[in-house]
C-alpha atoms as a printed R data frame, in Angstrom:
    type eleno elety resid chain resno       x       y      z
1   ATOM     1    CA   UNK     A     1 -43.804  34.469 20.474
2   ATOM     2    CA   UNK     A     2 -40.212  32.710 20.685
3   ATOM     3    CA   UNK     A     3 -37.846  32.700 18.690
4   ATOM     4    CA   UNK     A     4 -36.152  29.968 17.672
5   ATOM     5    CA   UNK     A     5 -32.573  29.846 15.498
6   ATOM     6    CA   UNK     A     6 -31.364  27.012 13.502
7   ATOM     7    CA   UNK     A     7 -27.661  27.434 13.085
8   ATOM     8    CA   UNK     A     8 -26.306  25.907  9.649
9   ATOM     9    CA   UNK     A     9 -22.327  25.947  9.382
10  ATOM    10    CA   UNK     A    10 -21.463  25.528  5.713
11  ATOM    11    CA   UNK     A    11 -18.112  24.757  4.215
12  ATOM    12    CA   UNK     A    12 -18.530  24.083  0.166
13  ATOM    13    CA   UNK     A    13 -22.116  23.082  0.433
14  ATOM    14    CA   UNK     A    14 -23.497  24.767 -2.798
15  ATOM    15    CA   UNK     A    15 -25.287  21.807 -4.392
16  ATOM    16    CA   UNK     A    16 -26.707  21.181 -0.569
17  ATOM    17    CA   UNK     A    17 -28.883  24.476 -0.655
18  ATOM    18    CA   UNK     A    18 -31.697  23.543 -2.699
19  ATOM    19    CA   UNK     A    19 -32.558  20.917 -0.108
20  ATOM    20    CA   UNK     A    20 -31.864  23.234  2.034
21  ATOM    21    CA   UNK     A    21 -34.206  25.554  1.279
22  ATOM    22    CA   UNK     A    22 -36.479  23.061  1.253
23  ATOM    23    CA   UNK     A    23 -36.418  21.529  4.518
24  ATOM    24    CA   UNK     A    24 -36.082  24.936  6.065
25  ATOM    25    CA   UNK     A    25 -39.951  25.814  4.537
26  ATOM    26    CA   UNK     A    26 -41.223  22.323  6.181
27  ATOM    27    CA   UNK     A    27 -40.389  23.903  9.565
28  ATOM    28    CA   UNK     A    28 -41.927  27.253  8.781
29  ATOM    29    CA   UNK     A    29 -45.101  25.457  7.533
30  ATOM    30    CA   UNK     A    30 -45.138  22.601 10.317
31  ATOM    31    CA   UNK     A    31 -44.215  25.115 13.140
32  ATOM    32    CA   UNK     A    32 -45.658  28.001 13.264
33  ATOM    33    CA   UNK     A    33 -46.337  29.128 16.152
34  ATOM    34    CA   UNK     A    34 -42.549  30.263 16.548
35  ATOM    35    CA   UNK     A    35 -40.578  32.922 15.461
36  ATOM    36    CA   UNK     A    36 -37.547  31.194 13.045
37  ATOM    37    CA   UNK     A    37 -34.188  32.175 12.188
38  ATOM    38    CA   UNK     A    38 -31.820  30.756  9.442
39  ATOM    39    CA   UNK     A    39 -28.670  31.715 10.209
40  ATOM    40    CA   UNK     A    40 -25.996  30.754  8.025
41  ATOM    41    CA   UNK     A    41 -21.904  30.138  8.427
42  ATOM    42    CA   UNK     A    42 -19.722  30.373  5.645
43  ATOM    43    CA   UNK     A    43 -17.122  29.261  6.497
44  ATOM    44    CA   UNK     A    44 -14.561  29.781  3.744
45  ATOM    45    CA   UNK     A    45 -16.051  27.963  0.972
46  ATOM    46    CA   UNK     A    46 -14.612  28.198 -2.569
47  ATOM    47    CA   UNK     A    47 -17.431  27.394 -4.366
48  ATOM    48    CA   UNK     A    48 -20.479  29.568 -4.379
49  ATOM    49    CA   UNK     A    49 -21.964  28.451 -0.778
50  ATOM    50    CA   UNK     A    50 -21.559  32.614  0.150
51  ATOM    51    CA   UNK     A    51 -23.656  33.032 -3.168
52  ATOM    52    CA   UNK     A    52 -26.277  31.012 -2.406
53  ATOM    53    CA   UNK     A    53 -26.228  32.438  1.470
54  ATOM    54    CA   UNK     A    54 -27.094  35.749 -0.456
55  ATOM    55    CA   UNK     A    55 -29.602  35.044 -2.493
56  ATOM    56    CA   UNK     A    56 -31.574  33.392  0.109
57  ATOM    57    CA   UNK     A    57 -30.794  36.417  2.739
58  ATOM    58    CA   UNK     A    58 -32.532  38.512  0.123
59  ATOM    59    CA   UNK     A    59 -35.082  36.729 -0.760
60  ATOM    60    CA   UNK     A    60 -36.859  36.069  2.633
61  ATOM    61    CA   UNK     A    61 -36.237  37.963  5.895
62  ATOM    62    CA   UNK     A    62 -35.839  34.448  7.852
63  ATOM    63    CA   UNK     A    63 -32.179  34.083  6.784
64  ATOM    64    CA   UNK     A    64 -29.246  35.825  7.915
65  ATOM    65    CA   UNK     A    65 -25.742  34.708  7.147
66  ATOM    66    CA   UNK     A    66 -22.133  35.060  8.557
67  ATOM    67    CA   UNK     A    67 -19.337  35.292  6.039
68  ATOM    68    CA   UNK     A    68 -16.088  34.348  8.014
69  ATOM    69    CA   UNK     A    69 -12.259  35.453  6.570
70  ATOM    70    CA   UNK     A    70 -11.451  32.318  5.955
71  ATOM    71    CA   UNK     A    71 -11.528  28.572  6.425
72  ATOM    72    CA   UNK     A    72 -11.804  28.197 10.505
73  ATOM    73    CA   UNK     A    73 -13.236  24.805 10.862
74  ATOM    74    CA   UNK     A    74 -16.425  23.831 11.848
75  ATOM    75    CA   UNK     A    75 -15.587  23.875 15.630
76  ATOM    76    CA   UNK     A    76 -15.222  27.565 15.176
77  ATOM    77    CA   UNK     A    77 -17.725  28.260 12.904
78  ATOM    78    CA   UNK     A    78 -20.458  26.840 15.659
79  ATOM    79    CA   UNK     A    79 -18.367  29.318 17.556
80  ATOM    80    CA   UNK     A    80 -19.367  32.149 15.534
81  ATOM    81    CA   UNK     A    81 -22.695  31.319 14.841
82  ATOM    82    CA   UNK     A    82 -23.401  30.668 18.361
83  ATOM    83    CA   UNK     A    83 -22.433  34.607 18.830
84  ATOM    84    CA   UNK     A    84 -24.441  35.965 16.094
85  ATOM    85    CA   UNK     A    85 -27.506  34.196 17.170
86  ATOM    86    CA   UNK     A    86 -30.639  35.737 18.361
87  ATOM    87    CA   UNK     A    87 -32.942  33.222 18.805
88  ATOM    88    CA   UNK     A    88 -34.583  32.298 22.782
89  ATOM    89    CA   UNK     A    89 -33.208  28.836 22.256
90  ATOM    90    CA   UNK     A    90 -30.437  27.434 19.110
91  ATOM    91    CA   UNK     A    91 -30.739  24.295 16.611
92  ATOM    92    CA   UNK     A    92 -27.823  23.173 15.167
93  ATOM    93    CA   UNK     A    93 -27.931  21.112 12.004
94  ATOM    94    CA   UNK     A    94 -25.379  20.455  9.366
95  ATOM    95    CA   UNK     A    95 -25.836  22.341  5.930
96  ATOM    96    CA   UNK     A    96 -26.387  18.807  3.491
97  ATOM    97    CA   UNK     A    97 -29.280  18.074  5.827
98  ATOM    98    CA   UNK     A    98 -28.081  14.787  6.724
99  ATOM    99    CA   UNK     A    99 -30.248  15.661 10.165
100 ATOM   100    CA   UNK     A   100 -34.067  15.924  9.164
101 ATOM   101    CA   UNK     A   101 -36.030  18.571 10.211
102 ATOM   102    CA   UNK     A   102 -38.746  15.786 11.039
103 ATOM   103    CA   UNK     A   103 -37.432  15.286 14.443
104 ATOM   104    CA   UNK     A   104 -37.167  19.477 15.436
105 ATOM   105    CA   UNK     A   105 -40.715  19.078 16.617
106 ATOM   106    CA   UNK     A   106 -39.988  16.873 19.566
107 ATOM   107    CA   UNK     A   107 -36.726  18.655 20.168
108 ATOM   108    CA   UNK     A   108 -39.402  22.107 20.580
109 ATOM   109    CA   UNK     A   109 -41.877  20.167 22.977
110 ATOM   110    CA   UNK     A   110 -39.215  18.540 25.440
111 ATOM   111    CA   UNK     A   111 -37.497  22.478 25.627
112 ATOM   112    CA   UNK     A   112 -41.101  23.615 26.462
113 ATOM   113    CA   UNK     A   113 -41.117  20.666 29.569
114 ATOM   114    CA   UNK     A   114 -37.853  22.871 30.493
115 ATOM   115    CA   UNK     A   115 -35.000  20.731 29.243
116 ATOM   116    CA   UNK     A   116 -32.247  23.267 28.250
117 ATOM   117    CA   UNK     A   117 -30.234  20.782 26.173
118 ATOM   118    CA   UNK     A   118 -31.947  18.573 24.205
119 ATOM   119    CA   UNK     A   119 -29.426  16.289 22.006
120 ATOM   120    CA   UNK     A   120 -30.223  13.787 18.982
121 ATOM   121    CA   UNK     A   121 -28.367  10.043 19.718
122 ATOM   122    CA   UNK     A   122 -28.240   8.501 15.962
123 ATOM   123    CA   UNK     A   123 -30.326   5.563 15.520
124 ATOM   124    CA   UNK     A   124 -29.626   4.536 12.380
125 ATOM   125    CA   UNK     A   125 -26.336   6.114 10.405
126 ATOM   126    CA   UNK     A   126 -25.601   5.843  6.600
127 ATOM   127    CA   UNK     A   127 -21.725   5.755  7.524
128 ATOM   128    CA   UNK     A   128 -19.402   3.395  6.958
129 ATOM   129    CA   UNK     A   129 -19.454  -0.177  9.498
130 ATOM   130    CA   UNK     A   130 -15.665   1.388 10.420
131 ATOM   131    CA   UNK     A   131 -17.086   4.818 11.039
132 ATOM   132    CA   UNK     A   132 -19.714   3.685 13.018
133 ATOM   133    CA   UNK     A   133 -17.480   1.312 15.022
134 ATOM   134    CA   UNK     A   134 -14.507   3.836 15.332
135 ATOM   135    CA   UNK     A   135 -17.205   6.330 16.713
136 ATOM   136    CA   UNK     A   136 -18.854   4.161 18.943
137 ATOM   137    CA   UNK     A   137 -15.319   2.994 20.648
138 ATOM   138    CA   UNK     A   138 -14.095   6.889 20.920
139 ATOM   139    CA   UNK     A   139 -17.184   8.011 22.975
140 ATOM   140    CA   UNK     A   140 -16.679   5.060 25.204
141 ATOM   141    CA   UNK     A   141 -13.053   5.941 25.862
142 ATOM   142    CA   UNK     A   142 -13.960   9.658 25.796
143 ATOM   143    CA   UNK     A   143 -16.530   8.672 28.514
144 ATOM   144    CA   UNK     A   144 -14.399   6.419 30.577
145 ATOM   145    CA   UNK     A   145 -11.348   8.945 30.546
146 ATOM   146    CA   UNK     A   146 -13.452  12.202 31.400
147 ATOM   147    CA   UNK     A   147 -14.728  13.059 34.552
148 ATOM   148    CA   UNK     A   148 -17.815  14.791 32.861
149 ATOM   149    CA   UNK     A   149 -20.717  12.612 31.450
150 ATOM   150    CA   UNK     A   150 -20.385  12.180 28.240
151 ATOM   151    CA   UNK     A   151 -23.618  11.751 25.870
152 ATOM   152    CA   UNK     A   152 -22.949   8.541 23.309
153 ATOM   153    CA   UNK     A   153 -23.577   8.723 19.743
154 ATOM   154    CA   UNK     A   154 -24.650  11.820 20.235
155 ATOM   155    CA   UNK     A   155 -23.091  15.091 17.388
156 ATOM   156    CA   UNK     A   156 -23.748  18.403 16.936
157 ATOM   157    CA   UNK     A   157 -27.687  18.143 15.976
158 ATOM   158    CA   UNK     A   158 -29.454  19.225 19.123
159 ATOM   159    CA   UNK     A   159 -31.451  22.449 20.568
160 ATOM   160    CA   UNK     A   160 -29.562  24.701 22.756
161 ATOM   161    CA   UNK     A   161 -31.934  27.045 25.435
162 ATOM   162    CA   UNK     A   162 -30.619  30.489 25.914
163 ATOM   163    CA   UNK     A   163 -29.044  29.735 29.083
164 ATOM   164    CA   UNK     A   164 -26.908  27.063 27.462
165 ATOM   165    CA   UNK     A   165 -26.361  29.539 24.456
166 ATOM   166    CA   UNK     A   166 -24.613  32.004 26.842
167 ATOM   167    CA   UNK     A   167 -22.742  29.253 28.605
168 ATOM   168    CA   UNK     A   168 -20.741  28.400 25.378
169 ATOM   169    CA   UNK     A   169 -20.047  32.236 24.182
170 ATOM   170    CA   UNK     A   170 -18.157  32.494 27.352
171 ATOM   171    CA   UNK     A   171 -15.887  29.293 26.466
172 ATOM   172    CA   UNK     A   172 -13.335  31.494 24.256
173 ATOM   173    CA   UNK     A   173 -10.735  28.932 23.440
174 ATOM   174    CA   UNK     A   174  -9.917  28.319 20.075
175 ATOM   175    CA   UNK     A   175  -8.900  24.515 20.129
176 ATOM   176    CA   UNK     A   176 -12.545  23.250 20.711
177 ATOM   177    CA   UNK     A   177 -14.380  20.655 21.284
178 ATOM   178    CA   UNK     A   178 -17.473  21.385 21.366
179 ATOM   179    CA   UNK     A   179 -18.962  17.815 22.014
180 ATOM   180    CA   UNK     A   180 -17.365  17.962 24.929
181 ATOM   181    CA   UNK     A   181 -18.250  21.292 26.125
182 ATOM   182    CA   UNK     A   182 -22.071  20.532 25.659
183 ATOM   183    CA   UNK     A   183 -21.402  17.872 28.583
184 ATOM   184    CA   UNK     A   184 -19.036  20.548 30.803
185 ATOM   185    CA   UNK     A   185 -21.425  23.434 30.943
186 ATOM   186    CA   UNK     A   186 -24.248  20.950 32.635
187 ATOM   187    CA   UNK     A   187 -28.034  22.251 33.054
188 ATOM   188    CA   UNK     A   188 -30.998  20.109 31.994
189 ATOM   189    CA   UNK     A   189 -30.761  17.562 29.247
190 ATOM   190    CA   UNK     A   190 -32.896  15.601 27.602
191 ATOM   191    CA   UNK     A   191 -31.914  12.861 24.804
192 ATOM   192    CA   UNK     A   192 -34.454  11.887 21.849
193 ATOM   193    CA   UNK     A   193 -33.464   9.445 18.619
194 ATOM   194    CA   UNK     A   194 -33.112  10.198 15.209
195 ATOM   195    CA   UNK     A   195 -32.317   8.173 11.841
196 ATOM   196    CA   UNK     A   196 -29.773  10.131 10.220
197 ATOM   197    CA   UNK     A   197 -30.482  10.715  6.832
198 ATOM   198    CA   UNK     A   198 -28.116   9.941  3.131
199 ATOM   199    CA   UNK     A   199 -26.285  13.070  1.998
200 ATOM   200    CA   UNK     A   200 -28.201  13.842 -1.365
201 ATOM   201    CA   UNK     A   201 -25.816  16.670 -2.675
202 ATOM   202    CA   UNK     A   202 -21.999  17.142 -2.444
203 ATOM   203    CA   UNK     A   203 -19.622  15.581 -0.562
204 ATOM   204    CA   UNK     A   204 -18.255  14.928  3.158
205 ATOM   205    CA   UNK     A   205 -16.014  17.186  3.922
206 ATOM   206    CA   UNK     A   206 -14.800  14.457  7.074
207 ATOM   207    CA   UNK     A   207 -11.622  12.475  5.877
208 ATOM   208    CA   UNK     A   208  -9.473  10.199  8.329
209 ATOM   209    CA   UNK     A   209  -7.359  13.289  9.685
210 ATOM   210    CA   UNK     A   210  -9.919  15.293 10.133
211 ATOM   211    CA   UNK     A   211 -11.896  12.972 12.593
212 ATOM   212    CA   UNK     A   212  -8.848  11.957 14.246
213 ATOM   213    CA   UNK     A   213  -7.343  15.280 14.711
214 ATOM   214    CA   UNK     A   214 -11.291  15.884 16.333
215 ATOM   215    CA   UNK     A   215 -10.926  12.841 18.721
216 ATOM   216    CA   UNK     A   216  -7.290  14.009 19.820
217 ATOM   217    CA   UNK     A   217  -8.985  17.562 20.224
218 ATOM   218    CA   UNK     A   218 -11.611  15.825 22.442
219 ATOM   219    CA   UNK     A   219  -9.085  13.524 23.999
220 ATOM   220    CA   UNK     A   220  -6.676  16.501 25.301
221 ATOM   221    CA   UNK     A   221  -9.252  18.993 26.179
222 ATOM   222    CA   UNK     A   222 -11.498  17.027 28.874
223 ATOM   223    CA   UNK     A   223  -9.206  15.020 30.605
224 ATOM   224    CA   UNK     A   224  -5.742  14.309 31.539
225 ATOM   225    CA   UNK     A   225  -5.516  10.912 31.754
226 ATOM   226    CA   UNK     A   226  -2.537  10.585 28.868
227 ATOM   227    CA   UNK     A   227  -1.074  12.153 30.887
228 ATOM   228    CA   UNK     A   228  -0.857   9.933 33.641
229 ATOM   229    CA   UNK     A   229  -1.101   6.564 31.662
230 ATOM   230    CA   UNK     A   230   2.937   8.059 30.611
231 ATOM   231    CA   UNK     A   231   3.552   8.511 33.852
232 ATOM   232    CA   UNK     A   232   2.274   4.615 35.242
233 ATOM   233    CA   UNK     A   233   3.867   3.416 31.990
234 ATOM   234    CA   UNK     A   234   7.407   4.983 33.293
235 ATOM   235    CA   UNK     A   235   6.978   3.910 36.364
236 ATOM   236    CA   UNK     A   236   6.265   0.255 35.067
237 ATOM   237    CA   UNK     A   237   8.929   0.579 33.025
238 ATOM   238    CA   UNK     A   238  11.183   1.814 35.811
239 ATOM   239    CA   UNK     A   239  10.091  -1.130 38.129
240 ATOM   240    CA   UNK     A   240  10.467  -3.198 35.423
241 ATOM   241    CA   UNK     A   241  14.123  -2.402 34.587
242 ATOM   242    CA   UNK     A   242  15.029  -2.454 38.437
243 ATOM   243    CA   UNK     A   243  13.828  -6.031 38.545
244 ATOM   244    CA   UNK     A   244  15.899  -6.803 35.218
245 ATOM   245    CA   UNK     A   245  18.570  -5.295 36.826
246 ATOM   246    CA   UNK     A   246  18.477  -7.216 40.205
247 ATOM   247    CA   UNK     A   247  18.146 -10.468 38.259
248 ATOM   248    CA   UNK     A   248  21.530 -10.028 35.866
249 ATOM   249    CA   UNK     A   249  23.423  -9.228 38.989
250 ATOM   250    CA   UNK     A   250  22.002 -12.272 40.534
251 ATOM   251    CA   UNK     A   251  22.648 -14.880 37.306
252 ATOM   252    CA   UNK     A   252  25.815 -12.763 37.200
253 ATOM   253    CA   UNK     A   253  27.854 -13.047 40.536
254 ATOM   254    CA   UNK     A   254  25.568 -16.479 42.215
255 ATOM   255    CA   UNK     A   255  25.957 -18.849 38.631
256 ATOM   256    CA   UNK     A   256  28.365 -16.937 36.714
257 ATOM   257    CA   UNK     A   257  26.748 -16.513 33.863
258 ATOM   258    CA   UNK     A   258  27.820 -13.777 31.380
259 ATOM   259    CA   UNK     A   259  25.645 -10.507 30.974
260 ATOM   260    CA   UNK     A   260  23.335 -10.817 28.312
261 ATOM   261    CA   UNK     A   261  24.537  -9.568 24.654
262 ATOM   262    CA   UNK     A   262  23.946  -7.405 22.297
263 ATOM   263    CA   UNK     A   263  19.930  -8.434 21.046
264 ATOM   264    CA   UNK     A   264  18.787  -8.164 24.763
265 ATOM   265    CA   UNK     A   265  20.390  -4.434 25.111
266 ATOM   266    CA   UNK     A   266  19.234  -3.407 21.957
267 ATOM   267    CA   UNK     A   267  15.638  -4.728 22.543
268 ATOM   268    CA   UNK     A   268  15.935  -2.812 25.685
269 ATOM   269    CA   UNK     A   269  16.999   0.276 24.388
270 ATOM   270    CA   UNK     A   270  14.229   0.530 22.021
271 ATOM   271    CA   UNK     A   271  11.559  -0.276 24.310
272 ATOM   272    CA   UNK     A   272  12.897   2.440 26.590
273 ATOM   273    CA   UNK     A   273  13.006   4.922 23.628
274 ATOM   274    CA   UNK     A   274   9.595   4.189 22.275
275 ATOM   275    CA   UNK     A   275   8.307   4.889 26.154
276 ATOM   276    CA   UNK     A   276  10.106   7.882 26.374
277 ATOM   277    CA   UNK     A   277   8.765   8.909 22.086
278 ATOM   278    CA   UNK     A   278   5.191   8.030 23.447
279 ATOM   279    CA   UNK     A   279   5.566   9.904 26.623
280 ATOM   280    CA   UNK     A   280   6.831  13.479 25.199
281 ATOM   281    CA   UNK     A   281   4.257  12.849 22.526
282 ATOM   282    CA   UNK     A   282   1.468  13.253 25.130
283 ATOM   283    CA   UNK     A   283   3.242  15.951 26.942
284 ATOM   284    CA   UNK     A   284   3.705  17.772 22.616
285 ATOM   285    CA   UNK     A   285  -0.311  17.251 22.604
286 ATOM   286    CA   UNK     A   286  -1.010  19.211 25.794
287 ATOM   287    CA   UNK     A   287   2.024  21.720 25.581
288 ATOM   288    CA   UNK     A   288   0.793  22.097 22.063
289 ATOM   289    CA   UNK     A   289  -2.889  23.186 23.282
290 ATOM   290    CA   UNK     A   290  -1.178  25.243 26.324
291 ATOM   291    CA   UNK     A   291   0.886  27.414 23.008
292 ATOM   292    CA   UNK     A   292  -2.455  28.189 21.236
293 ATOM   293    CA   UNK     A   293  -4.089  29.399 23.968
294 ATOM   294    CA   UNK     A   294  -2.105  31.715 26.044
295 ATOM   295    CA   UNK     A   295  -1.559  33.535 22.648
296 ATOM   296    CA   UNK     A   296  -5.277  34.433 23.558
297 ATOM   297    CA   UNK     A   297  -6.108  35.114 19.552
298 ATOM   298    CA   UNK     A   298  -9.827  35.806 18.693
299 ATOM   299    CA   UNK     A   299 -11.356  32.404 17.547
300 ATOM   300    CA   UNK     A   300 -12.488  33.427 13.957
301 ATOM   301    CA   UNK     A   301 -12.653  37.286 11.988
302 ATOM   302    CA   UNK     A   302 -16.026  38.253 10.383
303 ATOM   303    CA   UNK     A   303 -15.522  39.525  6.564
304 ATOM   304    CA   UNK     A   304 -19.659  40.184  7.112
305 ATOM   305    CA   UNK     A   305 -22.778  40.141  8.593
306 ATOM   306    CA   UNK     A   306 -25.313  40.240  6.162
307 ATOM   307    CA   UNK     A   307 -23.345  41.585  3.742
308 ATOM   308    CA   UNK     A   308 -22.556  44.304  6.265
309 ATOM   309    CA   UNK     A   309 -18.899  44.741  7.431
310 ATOM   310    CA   UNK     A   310 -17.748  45.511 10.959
311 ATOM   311    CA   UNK     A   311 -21.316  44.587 12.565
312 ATOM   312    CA   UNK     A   312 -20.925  43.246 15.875
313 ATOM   313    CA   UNK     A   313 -22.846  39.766 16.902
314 ATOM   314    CA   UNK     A   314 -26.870  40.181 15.917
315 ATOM   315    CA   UNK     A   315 -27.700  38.746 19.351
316 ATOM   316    CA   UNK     A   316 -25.599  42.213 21.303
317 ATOM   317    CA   UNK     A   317 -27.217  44.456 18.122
318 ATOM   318    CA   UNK     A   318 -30.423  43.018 17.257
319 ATOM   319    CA   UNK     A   319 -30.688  45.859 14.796
């Protein structure tokens, strides 16, 4: 029999669990002929989400949770739930079951036809017109920018083979974006629709930072086109200024005219300067990255498996 896992990152998502629980009995009850795993990621919360991970770990064998040292993100804690899971293939969902459990079903029969990645594209969203729009135009740019093909509309709710598992657990770096890296690694994918469902219990934990600071992440990490829009924009700018320059000499020395004052040169000057602010702020982004990285840091520290401390990943010590 094979096992499945659906991983569940969870970052203050106490009042979530009681749907929770009950969504995850409609797939034990519609699918059983697999072998299921729960596996939960605290990741930080401050409320009693690590409670509620507990109780349900010893309550029925199904669930296992990770209990991570602190606040990480949930880039990372997909990270570490990725490494702790056992199952033959992975199902990640978010913890206020926004993504219904309906659709897992079809995800299972198109990774049975051999599709190794098999990703949910929202339908229908409950977000806000500006979300929607502000999500739509990123993955267009994303996808335009990046050499790699990136999926549209497309999150974190999708099934994950084995192969695809392993992929990931060898992608170590801790500024993620792991969107992205579902594209990079490649194999076989296969893209099914889903309505996304309202949140029913607690509250986004997605402000305007946050998704920014995720579409910079993505942005940075797959392509390096900033980078070379700052360097045609100073070269424009050079040209530009050459031309500018051949023109006053012109006007200058041919029709006498005097050189022109002090709004022109100041207009210049701050054109100029906001090229040259935009430009290092592109090279900041990437130099930025470059300092996190070659720190080489682990991505996340475990306070517990299972209430266990010290166990290594579930998936390298299945007992």
């Amino acid at each position: 029999m094979k096992k499945v896992t659906i991983l569940l990152p969870a970052y203050n998502e106490e009042a979530s669990f009681p749907i929770l629980e009950r969504c995850m009995r409609q797939v034990l009850d519609e699918n059983p002929a697999y072998e299921w795993e729960f596996l939960l990621v605290n990741d930080g919360s401050s409320d009693g989400t690590l409670r509620e991970m507990m109780r349900l770990h010893q309550a029925d064998a199904h669930y296992n949770y990770v209990d991570l040292s602190r606040n990480y993100g949930k880039e990372i804690a997909m990270m570490a739930g990725l490494d702790y899971a056992t199952g033959d293939a992975v199902i990640i969902m978010d913890a206020d079951m926004q993504h219904p459990v309906s659709v897992i079903p079809e995800m299972l029969r198109w990774w049975e036809e051999g599709f190794d990645d098999v990703y949910a594209q929202r339908a229908q969203s409950r977000e806000t017109w500006f979300k929607r729009k502000s999500s739509q135009w990123y993955y267009r740019l994303l996808a335009s920018l990046s050499r790699v093909p990136v999926q549209k509309d497309t999150g974190d709710f999708r099934l994950l083979d084995r192969t695809c598992v392993d992929a990931l657990r060898q992608m170590r770096e801790v500024e993620r974006n792991t969107k992205g890296m579902y594209s990079w690694i490649g194999f076989h994918k296969k893209g099914i629709t889903y309505s996304q469902q309202e949140r029913r219990a607690g509250t986004s934990k997605w402000g305007f930072m946050s998704l920014l600071n995720l579409a910079l992440n993505g942005i940075t990490s797959y392509t390096t086109a900033p980078l070379r829009l700052a360097s045609i924009l100073g070269l424009l700018v050079s040209a530009v200024a050459f031309i500018y320059l051949v023109y006053i000499i012109v006007v200058t020395n041919v029709w006498g005219e005097p050189v022109a004052g002090y709004p022109t040169i100041m207009v210049t000057m701050l054109f100029l300067g906001g090229v040259q602010l935009l430009s290092l702020g592109i090279l900041g982004e990437y130099l930025g990255r470059i300092f996190n990285e070659v720190k080489q840091r682990p991505g996340y520290f475990v306070n517990s498996y299972n209430g266990k401390r010290g166990a290594s990943p579930a998936s390298q010590n299945p007992s």
